[in-house]
One Martini backbone bead per residue (centre of mass of N, CA, C, O) as a GRO file, in nm:
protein
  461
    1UNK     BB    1  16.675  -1.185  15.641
    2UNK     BB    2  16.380  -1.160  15.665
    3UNK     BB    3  16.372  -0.865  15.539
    4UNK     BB    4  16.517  -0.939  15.247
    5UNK     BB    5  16.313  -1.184  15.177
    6UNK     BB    6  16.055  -0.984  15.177
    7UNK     BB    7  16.160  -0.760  14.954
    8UNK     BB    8  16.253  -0.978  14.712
    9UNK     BB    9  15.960  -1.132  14.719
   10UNK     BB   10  15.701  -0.970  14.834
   11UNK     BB   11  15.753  -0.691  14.686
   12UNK     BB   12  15.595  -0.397  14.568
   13UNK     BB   13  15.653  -0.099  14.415
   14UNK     BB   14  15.342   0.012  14.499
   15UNK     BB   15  15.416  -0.047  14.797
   16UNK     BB   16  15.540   0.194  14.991
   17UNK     BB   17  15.454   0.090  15.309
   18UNK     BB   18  15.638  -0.152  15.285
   19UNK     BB   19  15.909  -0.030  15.208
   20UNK     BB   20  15.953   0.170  15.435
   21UNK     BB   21  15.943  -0.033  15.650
   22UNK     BB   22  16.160  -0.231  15.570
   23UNK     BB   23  16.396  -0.037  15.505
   24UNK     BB   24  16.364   0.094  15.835
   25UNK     BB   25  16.456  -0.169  15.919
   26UNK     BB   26  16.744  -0.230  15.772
   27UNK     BB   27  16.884   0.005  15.874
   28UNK     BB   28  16.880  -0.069  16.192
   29UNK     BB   29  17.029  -0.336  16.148
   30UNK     BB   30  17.283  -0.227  16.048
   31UNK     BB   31  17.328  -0.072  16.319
   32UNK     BB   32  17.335  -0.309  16.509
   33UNK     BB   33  17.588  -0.484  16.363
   34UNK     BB   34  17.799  -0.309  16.347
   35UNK     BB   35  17.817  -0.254  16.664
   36UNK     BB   36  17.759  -0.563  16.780
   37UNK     BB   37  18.084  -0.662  16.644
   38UNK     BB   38  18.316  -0.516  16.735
   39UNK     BB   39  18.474  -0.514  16.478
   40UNK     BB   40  18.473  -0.784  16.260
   41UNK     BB   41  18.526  -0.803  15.941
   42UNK     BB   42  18.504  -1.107  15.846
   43UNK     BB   43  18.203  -1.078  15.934
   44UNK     BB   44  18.064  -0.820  15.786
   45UNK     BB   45  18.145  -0.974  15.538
   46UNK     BB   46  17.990  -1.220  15.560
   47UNK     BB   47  17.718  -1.089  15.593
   48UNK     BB   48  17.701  -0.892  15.335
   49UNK     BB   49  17.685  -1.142  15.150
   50UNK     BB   50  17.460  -1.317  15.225
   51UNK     BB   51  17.240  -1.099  15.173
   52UNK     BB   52  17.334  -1.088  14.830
   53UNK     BB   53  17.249  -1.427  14.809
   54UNK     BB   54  16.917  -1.364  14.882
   55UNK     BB   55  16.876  -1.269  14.549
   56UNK     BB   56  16.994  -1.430  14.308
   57UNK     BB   57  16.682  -1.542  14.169
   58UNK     BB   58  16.578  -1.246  14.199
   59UNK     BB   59  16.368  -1.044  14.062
   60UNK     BB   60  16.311  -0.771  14.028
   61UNK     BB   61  16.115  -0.499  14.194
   62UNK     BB   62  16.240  -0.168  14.081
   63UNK     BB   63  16.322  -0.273  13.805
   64UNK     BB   64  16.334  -0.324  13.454
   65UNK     BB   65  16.632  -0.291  13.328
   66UNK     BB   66  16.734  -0.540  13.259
   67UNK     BB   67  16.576  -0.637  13.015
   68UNK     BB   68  16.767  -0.467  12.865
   69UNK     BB   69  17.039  -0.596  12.925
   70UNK     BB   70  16.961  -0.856  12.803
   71UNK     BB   71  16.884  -0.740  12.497
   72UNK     BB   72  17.149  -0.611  12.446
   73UNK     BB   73  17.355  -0.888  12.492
   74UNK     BB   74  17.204  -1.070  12.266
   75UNK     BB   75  17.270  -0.910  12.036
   76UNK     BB   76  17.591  -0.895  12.082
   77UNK     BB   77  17.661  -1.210  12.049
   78UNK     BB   78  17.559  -1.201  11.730
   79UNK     BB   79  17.688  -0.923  11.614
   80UNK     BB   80  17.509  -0.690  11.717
   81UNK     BB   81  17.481  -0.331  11.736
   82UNK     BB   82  17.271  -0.183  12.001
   83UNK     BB   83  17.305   0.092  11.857
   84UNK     BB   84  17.105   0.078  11.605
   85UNK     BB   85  16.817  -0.038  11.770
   86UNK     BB   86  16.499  -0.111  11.852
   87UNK     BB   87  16.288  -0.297  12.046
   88UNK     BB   88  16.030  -0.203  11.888
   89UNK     BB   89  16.107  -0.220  11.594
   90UNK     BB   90  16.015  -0.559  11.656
   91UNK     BB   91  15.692  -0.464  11.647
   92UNK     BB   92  15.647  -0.246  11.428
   93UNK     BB   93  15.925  -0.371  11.225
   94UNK     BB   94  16.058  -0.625  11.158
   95UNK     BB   95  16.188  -0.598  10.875
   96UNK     BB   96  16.399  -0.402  10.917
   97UNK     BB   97  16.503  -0.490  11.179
   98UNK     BB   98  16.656  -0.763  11.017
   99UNK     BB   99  16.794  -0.579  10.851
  100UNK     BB  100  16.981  -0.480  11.049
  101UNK     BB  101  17.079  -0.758  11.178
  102UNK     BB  102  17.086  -0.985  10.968
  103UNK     BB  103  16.832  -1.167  11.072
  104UNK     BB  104  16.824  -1.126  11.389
  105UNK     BB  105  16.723  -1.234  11.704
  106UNK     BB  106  16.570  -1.272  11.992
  107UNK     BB  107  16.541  -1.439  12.283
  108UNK     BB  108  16.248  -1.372  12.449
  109UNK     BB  109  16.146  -1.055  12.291
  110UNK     BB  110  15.889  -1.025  12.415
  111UNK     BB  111  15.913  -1.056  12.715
  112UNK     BB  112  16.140  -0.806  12.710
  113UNK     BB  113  15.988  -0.566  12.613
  114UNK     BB  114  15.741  -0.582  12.814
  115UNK     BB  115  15.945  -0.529  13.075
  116UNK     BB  116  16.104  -0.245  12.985
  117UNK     BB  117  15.897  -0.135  12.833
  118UNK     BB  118  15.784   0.182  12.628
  119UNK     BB  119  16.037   0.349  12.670
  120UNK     BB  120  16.272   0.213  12.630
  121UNK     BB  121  16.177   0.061  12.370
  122UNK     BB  122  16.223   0.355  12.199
  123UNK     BB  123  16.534   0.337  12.217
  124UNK     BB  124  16.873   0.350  12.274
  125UNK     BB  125  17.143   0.274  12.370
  126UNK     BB  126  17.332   0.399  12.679
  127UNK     BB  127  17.552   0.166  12.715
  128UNK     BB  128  17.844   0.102  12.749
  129UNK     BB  129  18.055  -0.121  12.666
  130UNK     BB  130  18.143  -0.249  12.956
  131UNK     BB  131  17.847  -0.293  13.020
  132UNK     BB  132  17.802  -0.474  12.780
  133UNK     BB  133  17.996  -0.703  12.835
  134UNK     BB  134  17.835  -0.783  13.088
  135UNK     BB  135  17.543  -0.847  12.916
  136UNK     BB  136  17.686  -1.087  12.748
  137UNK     BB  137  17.796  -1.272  12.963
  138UNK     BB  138  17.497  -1.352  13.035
  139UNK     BB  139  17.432  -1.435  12.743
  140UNK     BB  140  17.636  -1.688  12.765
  141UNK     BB  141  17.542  -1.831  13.041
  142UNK     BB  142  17.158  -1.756  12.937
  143UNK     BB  143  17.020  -1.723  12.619
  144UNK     BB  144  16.683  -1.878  12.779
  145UNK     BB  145  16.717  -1.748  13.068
  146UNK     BB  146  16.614  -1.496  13.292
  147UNK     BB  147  16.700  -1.642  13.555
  148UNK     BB  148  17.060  -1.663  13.484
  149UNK     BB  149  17.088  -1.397  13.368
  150UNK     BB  150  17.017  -1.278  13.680
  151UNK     BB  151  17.265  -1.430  13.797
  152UNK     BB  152  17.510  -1.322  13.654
  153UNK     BB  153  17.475  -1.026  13.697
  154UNK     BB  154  17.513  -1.055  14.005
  155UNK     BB  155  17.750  -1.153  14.043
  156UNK     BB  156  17.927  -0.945  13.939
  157UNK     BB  157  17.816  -0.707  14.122
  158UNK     BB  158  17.976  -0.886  14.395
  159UNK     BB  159  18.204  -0.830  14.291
  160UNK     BB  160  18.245  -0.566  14.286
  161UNK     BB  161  18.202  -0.529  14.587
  162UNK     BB  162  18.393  -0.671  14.690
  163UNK     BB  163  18.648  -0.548  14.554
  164UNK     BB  164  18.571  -0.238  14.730
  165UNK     BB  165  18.610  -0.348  14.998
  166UNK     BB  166  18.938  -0.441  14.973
  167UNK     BB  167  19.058  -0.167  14.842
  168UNK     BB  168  18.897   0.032  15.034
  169UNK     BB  169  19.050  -0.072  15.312
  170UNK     BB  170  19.344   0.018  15.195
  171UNK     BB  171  19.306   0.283  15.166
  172UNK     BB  172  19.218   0.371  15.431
  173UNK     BB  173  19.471   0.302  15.554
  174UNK     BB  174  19.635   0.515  15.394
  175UNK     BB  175  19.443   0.759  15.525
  176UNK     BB  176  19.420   0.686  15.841
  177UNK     BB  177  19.117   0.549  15.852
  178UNK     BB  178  18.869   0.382  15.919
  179UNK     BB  179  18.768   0.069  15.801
  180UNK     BB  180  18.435   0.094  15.898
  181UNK     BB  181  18.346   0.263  15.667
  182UNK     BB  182  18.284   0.043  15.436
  183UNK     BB  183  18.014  -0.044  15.573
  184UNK     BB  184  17.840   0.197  15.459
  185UNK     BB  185  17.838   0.036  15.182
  186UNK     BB  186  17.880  -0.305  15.258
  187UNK     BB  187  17.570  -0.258  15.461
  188UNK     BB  188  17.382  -0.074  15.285
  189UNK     BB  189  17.096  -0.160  15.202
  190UNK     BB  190  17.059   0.018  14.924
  191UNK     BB  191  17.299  -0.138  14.796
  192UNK     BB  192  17.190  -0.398  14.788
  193UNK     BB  193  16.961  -0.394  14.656
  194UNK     BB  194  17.030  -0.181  14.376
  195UNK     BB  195  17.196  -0.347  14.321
  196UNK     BB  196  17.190  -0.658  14.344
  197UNK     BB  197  16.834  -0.631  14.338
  198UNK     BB  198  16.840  -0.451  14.055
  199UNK     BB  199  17.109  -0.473  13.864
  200UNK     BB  200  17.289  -0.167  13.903
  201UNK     BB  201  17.636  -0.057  13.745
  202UNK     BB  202  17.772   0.108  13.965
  203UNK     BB  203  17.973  -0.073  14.121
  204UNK     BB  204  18.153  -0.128  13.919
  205UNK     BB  205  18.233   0.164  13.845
  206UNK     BB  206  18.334   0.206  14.161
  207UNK     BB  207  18.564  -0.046  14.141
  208UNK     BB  208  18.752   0.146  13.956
  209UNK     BB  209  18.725   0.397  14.131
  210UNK     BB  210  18.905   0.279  14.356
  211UNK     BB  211  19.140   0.153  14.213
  212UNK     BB  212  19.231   0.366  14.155
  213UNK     BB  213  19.283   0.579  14.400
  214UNK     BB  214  19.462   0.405  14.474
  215UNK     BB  215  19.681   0.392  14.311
  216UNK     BB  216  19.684   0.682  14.283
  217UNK     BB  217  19.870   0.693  14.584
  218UNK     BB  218  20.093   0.478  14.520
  219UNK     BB  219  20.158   0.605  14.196
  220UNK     BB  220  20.009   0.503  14.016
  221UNK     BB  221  19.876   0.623  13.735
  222UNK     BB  222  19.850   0.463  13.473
  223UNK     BB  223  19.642   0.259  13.582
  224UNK     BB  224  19.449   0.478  13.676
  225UNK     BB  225  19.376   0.566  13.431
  226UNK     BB  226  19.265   0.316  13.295
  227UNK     BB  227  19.037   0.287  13.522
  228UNK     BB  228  18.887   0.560  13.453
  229UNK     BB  229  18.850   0.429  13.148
  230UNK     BB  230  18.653   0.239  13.208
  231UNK     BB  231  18.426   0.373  13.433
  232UNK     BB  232  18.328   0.541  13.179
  233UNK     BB  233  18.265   0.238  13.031
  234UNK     BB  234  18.002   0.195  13.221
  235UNK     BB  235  17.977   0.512  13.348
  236UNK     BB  236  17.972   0.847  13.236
  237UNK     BB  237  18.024   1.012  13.514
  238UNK     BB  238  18.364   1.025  13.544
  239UNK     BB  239  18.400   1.265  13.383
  240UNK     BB  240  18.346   1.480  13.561
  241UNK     BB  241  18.661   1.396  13.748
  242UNK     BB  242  18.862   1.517  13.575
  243UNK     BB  243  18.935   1.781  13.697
  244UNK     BB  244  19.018   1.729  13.967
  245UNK     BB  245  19.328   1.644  13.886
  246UNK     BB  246  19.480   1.857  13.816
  247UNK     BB  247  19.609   1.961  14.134
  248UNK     BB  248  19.717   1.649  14.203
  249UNK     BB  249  19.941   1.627  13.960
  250UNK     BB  250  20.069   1.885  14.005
  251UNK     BB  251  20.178   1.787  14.291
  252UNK     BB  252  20.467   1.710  14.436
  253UNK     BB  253  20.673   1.550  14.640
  254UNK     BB  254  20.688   1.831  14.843
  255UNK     BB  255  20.381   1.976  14.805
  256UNK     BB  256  20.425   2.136  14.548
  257UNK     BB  257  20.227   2.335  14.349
  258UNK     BB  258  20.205   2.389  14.029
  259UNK     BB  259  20.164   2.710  13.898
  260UNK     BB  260  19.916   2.776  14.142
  261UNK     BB  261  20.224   2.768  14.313
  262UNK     BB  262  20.449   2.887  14.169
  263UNK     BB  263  20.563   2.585  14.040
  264UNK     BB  264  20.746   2.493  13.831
  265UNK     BB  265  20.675   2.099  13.717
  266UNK     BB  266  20.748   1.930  13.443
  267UNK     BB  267  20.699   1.646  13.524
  268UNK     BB  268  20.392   1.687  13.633
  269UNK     BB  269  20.267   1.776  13.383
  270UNK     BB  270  20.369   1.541  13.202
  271UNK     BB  271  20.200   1.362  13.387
  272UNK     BB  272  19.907   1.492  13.346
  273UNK     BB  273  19.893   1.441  13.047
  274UNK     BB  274  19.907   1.158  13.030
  275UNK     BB  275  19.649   1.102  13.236
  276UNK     BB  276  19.471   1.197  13.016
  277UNK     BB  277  19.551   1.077  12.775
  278UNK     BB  278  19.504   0.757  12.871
  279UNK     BB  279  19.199   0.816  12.976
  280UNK     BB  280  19.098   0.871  12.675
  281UNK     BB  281  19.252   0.614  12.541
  282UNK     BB  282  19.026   0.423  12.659
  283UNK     BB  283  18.783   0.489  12.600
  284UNK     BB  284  18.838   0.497  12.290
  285UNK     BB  285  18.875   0.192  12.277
  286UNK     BB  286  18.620   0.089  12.385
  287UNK     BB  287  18.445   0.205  12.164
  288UNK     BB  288  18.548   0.137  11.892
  289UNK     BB  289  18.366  -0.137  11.795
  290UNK     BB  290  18.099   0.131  11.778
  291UNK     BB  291  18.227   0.326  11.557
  292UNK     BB  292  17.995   0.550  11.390
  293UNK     BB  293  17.729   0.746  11.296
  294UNK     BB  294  17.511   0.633  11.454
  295UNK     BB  295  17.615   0.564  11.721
  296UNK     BB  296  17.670   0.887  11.770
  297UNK     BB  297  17.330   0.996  11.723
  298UNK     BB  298  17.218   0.783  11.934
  299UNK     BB  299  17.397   0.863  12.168
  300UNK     BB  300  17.335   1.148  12.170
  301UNK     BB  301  17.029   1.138  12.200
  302UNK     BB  302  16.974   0.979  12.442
  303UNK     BB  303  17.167   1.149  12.638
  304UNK     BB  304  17.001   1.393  12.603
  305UNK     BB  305  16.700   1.329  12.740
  306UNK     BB  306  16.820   1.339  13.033
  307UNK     BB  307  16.788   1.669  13.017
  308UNK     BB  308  16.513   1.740  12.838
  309UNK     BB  309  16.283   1.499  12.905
  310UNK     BB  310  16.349   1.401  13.194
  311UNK     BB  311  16.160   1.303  13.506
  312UNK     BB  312  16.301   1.290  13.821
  313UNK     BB  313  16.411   1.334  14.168
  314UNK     BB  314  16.395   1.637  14.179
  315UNK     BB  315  16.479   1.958  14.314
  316UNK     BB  316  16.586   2.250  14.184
  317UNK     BB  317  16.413   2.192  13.931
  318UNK     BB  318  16.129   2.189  13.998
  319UNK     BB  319  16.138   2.517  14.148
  320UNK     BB  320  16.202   2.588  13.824
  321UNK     BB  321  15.926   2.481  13.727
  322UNK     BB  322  15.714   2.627  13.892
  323UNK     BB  323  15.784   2.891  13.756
  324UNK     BB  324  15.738   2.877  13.480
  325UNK     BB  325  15.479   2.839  13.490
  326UNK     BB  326  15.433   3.125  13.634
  327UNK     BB  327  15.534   3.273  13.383
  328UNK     BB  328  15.485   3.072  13.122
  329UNK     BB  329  15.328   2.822  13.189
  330UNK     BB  330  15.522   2.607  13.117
  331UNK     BB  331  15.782   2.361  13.036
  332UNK     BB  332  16.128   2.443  13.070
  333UNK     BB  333  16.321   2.190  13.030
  334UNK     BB  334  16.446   2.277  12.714
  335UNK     BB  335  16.636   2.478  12.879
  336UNK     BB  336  16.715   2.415  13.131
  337UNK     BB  337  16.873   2.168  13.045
  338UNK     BB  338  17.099   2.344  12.907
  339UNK     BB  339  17.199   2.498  13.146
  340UNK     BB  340  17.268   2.318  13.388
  341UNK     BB  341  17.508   2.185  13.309
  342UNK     BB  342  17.691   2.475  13.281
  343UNK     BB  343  17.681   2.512  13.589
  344UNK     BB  344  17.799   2.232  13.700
  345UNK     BB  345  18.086   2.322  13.508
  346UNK     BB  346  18.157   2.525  13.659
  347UNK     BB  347  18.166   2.434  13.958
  348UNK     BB  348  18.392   2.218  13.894
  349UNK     BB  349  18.605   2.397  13.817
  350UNK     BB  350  18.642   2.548  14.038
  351UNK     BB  351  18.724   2.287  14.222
  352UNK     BB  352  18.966   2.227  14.049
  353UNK     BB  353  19.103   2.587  14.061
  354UNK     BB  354  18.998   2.682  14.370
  355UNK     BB  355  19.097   2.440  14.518
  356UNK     BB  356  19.247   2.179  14.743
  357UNK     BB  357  19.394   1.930  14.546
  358UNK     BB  358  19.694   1.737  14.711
  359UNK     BB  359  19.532   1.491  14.809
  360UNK     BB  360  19.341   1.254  14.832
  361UNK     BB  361  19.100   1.326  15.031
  362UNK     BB  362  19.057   1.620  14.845
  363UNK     BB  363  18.981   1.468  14.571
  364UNK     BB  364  18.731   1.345  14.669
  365UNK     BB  365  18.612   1.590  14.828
  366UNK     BB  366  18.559   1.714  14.530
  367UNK     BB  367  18.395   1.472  14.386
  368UNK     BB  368  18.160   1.510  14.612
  369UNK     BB  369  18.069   1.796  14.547
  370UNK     BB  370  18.016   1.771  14.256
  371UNK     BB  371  17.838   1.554  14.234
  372UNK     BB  372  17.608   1.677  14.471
  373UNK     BB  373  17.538   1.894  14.234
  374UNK     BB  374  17.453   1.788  14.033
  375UNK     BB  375  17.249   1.599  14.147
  376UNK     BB  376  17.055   1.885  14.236
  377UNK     BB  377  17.067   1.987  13.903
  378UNK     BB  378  16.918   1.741  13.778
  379UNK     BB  379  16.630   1.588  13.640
  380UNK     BB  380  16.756   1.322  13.688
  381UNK     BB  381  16.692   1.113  14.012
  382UNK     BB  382  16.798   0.786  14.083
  383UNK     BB  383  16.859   0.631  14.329
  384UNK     BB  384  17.126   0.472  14.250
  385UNK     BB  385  17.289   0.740  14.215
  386UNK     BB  386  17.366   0.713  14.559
  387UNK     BB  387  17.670   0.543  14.514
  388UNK     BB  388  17.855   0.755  14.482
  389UNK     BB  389  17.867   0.949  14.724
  390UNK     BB  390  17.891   0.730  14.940
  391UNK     BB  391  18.174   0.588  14.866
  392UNK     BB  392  18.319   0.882  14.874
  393UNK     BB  393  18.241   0.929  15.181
  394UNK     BB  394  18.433   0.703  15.331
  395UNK     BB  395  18.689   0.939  15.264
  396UNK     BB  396  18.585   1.134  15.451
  397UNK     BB  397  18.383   1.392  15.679
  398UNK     BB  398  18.110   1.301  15.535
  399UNK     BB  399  17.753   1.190  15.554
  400UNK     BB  400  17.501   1.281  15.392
  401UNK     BB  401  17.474   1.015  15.195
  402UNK     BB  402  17.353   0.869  15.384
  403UNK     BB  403  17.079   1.000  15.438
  404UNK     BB  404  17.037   0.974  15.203
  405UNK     BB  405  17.006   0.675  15.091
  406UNK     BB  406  16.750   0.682  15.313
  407UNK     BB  407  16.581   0.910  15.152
  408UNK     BB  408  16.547   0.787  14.887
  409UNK     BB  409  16.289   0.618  14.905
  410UNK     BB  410  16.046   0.842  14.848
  411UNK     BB  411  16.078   0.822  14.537
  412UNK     BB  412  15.860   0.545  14.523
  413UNK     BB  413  15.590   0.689  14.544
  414UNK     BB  414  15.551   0.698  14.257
  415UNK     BB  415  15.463   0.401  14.261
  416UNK     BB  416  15.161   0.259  14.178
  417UNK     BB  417  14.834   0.108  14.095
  418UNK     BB  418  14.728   0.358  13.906
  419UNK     BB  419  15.083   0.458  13.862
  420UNK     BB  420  15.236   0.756  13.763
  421UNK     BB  421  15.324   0.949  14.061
  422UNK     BB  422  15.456   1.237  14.206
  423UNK     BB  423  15.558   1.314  14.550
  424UNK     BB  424  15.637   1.649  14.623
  425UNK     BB  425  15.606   1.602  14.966
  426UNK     BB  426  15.860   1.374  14.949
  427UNK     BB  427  16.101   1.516  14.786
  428UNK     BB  428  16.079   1.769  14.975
  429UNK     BB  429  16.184   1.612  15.233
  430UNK     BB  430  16.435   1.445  15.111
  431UNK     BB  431  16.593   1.742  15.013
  432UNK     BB  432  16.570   1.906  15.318
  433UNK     BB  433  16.724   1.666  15.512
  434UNK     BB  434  17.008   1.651  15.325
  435UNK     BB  435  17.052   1.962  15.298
  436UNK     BB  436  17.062   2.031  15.554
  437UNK     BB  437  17.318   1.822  15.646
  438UNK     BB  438  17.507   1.939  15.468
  439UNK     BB  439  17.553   2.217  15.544
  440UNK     BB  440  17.617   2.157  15.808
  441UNK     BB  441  17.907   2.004  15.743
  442UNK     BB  442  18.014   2.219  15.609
  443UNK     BB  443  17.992   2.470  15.851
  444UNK     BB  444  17.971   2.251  16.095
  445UNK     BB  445  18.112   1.993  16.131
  446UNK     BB  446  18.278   1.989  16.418
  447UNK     BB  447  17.969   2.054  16.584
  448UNK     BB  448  17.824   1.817  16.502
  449UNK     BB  449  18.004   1.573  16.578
  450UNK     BB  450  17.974   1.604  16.860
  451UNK     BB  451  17.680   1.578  16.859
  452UNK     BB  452  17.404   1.380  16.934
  453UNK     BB  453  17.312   1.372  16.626
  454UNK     BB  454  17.547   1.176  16.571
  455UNK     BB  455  17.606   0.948  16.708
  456UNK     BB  456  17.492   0.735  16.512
  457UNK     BB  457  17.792   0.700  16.354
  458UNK     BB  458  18.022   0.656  16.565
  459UNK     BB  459  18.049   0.358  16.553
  460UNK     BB  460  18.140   0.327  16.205
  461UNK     BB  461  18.378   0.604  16.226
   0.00000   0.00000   0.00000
């Protein structure tokens, strides 16, 4: 407790050694906690609630995005539309912005603008519309004031991690695993601080990913596909995941698969196709609403960006970027950014059409590599995006996912009180002690797990 209220009240992201002992204190005690409580569920679901209520005033202190959230709600509430205007638009022309917006303003867009950064607010908004409408929710329930706003903004985050132990629990209990897996990520310290405490909407996104996961074990398919394109229209991500479904749907009741097993099974295909075209056309019901020609050039310019200019906390891009400077003097981002979204669009497919993924377990197990390889070749990864792969890993037999989330942290070091400036000998130390324990997992997983350097994770798995 004492460690969470000194992280969330008095620590800044440019103390970088104040961060990683504070955070390598709550790792050590999340794990003294698991331990000692001889697994009593509603002890550590309960102990998890209190850790994330000790948050809910205060303001971030890892990340500013939440003032972009809080911009873009009060947009929606006025019934403007946030993709089609920028916040800096109203510092630079006034007149133009009115002209846009209807004559309407933001409440207290000086404070939001100036705290979202001049990067964010010269862009469009890049937040699918139910993450949109979850920030419409906060400026609902607080119009004029920013702490209110993100008092709303938490409670949603916990409600949907509440939600994610229920559901995770239960999926757990159907694949005969561990139940006290899921505390790994409902005590994991990164969750806590990175969603409830800096108000990132990973967990909503994964909140709906884990009800389809449940859904469609127990054969519900379509409402599975249905909250699958909701967790698409929270974060985009979950789109990497549907080539994956292609051979667990097509897998019949008795365990033969359709087409690749040489078992053609017409009501599967049908089953398949359905899943996609519902899965589909939730994503398109969703996004209805905002659907212009500006909306369309405004949010693939924005999300272009993330692959062309922004460069954070990546690994083999880094490399791939140390070379061309050696060999062509420049960064070459601009050509690197369209190549490997295409190599990891193959290395997907290949997962798709050439693993075995006739099982919940085998199907989760494909989405988590196929994640963790995105983010591997990805130029931009922000801590909080290791919260896809965590909660993947809790229904599978990888632990690298807790290792991230714990070595992510490294990546802080970037934000000093001179600037911004990354630390790539410890960027470098983050991906090569992931990359060396995945390595470890995936080639020799059954001699890793027997072994003492393992045992650290034994208590809770």
């Amino acid at each position: 407790m004492v460690f969470y209220i000194l992280f969330s009240y008095f620590t800044e992201r440019s103390d970088f050694l104040n961060l990683l002992l504070l955070y390598s204190g709550l790792f050590y005690c999340a794990w003294r906690i698991i331990k000692a409580s001889q697994f009593n569920f509603w002890a550590l679901a309960g102990i998890g609630v209190f850790f994330r209520i000790l948050f809910l005033p205060a303001i971030p202190n890892l990340s500013q995005d939440f003032y972009r959230f809080l911009w873009d709600g009060r947009l929606l509430i006025q019934g403007v539309n946030p993709y089609t205007v920028t916040p800096q638009l109203f510092n630079t022309d006034l007149s133009t912005a009115l002209e846009v917006t209807s004559g309407k303003t933001v409440n207290q867009a000086r404070e939001l603008i100036a705290g979202m950064g001049e990067l964010n607010a010269s862009h469009y908004s890049n937040y699918p519309p139910i993450n949109q409408l979850c920030f419409a929710i906060a400026a609902l329930f607080a119009k004029n004031s920013i702490v209110g706003s993100v008092i709303a903004l938490r409670i949603l985050i916990i409600a949907a991690d509440l939600g994610i132990l229920y559901f995770g629990k239960r999926l757990l209990e159907k694949l005969n695993l561990p139940v006290k897996n899921i505390f790994w990520y409902f005590l994991n310290p990164f969750i806590i601080i990175e969603l409830t405490g800096n108000l990132h909407f990973e967990g909503v996104m994964l909140f709906f990913v884990v009800c389809a996961f449940y859904l469609l074990h127990k054969g519900k398919w379509f409402w599975a596909a249905v909250l699958l394109g909701v967790s698409v229209s929270v974060k985009l991500l979950p789109l990497l995941f549907l080539p994956m479904f292609f051979k667990y749907l097509l897998t019949n009741d008795k365990g033969k698969t359709s087409i690749f097993g040489l078992h053609f099974d017409k009501l599967s295909v049908i089953k398949m196709v359905l899943f996609y075209a519902v899965t589909l056309s939730t994503i398109l019901i969703t996004f209805a609403p905002f659907l212009s020609q500006d909306f369309i050039t405004n949010f693939a310019a924005t999300i272009g960006l993330w692959f062309q200019n922004f460069e954070f906390n990546a690994s083999v891009y880094y490399v791939i970027r140390w070379i061309g400077f050696q060999t062509v003097g420049w960064n070459i981002i601009g050509t690197v950014g369209k190549i490997l979204p295409l190599i990891v669009i193959a290395f997907i497919l290949m997962l798709a059409f050439f693993r075995r993924n006739t099982t919940t377990q085998q199907l989760i197990t494909a989405i988590l590599l196929g994640v963790s390889f995105y983010f591997l070749l990805s130029t931009t990864v922000h801590p909080w995006y290791v919260a896809t792969p965590l909660i993947l890993s809790v229904f599978t037999r990888y632990r690298f996912p807790i290792v991230w989330s714990f070595m992510v942290i490294f990546s802080y070091s970037a934000y000093s009180a001179e600037g911004f400036s990354e630390n790539l000998g410890l960027v470098a130390i983050e991906y090569i002690v992931v990359i060396v324990f995945a390595f470890s997992e995936i080639f020799f997983g059954n001699k890793l797990q027997k072994s003492n350097f393992f045992s650290v994770f034994k208590a809770p798995i």
